[in-house]
N, C-alpha and C positions, 0 to 999 in steps of 0.2 A: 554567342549564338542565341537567337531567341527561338522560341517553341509557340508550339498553337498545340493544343487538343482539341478536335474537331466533335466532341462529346461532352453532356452534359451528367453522360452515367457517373454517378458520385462512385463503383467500383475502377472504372479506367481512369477515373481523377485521382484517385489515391496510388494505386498501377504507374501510373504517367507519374507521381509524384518522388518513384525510388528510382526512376532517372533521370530526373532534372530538379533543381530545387524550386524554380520558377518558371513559370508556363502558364496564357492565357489561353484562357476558354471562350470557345466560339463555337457554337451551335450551329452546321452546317443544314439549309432546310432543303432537301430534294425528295421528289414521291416518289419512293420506295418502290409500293405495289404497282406504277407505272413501268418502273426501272423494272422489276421482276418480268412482268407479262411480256414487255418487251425481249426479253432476254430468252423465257422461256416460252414462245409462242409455238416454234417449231420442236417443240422436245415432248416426250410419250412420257408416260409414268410406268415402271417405276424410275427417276432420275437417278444418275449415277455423281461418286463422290467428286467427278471432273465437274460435273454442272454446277454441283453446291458451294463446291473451292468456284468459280467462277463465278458464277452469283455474289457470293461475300468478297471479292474481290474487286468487284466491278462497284460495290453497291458503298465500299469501301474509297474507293478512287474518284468517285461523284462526290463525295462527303468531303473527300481534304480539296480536289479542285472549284469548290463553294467556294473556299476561303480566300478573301482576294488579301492577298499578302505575300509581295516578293520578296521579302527579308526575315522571314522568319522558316523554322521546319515545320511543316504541319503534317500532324498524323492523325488521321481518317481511320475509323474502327467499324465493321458491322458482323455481328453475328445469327446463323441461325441454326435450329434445330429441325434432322432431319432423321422421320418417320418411316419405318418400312411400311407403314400403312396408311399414314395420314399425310405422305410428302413433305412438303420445308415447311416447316413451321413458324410464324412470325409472333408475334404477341397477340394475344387473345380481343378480343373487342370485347367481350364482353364476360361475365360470372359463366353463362353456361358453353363458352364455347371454352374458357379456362380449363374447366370441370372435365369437360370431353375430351382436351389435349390430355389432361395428365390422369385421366383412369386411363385411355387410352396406352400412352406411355408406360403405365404399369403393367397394362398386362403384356405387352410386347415385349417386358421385362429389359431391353434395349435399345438406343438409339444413336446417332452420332450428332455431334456438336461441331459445326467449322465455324472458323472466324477469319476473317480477311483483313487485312491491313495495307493501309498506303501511308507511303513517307513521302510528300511533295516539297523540293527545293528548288526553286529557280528551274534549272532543267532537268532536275531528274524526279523522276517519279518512279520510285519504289515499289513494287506489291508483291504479296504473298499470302499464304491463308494457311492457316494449319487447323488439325481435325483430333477431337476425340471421342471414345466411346465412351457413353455412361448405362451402366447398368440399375434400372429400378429395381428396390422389393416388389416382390410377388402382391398382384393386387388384393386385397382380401377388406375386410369390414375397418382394420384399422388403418391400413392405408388410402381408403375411402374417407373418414373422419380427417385425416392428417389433410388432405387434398380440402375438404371441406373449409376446417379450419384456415388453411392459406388462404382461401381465395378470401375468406373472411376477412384476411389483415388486409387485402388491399394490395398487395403484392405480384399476383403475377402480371398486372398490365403494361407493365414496361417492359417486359423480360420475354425473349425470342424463346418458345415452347412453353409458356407459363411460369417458368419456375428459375430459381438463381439458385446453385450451389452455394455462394454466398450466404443465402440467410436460412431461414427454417426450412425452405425446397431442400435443403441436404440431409434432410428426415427421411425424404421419398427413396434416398440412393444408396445400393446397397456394394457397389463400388466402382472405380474408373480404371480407363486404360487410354493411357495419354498425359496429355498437360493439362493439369485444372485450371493455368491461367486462361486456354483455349475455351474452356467452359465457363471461365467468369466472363470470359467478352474481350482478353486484354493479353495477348499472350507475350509478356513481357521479355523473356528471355530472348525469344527469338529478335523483337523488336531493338534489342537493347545492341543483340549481335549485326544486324542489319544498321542502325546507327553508325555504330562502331565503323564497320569494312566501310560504308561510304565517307566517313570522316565529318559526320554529321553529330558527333558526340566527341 
C-alpha cells in the first residue's frame, strides 16, 4: 500500500512516520479562509464544538481530495484553535496579531483545540475530528515576556492559535485534558485505529 501526507507540518511528518515507514509528501493547495467564510456564513458567534469539528473536517477532506492519486491512501489533516472570545483561530498574519491571540489566551486561561482528518482511497473517504482542552498559566508580566520571546523565535506563524505544544508554546500551558496528539495537529491514535478497521494499514 502506498501513503500520501497531504502536509508539509514537519510534526504530522514525523506522526505519519510511527505508521508507516514510507510515505510521500504532497502539499495539498486550497484557500482555507474561503473554505471557512463559506462554511461559516450562516452561523452567529459564539460557535459551538459541532461547527469547529466540521470546519476541520471539511477543511481536512479538501486537502486529501487535492491529491490526484488513485493508488495510494492519502490522509488530509487540518487543525484549529477555538476561543470563547476571540472565535477559531487560524495562524496569526502577523507579530501583533500573534501577541493578541496568545495574551488573549492566557487570560481566558482556557480554550479548545479540534483537529479533523480524512483518509481518501479509491472510494472511501474517511473523516473524523477529535477535540481537546488546553489550559494556559495565568497571564501575568512573565507570561507576557514568554509570549514575547516566541513570537521573537519566529514560530507562531505556521501554528493554528499562535502557538505549538510541540515546542517552547508548551511554556504558556499549565495543563490538558484530552489527546496531545489532537493539539499537535495529528491525532495518531485514532488515525492509526481508523486505518486499521478499514483495512488500509
Amino acid at each position: 500500500m502506498n501513503y500520501i501526507l497531504a502536509s508539509q507540518s514537519p510534526r504530522r511528518i514525523e506522526l505519519m512516520s510511527y505508521l508507516v515507514e514510507e510515505f510521500d509528501i504532497q502539499v495539498a493547495s486550497i484557500d482555507e479562509e474561503a473554505i471557512t467564510q463559506r462554511l461559516l456564513k450562516n452561523e452567529t458567534f459564539p460557535y459551538t464544538t459541532a461547527i469547529a469539528s466540521r470546519l476541520v473536517e471539511t477543511l481536512a477532506q479538501e486537502k486529501a481530495r487535492q491529491i490526484d492519486c488513485s493508488s495510494a491512501v492519502v490522509i488530509g489533516s487540518d487543525t484549529l484553535v477555538y476561543s470563547p472570545t476571540q472565535g477559531m483561530l487560524g495562524k496569526p498574519k502577523d507579530a501583533s496579531e500573534a501577541e493578541k491571540m496568545l495574551v488573549e489566551l492566557s487570560k481566558e486561561r482556557s480554550h479548545t483545540v479540534h483537529t479533523g482528518v480524512c483518509i481518501f482511497y479509491k472510494d472511501q473517504c474517511l473523516t473524523f475530528s477529535t477535540t481537546a482542552r488546553v489550559f494556559f498559566q495565568p497571564y501575568n508580566s512573565l507570561q507576557h515576556q514568554l509570549i514575547l520571546d516566541y513570537i521573537q523565535s519566529g514560530s507562531p506563524f505556521d501554528k493554528a492559535g499562535g502557538y505549538s505544544i510541540g515546542d517552547k508554546g508548551s511554556l504558556f500551558i499549565q495543563k490538558i485534558e484530552g489527546d496531545y496528539y489532537t493539539i499537535l495537529g495529528f491525532p495518531i491514535s485514532e488515525v492509526y485505529r481508523q486505518l486499521k478497521q478499514a483495512n488500509l494499514l
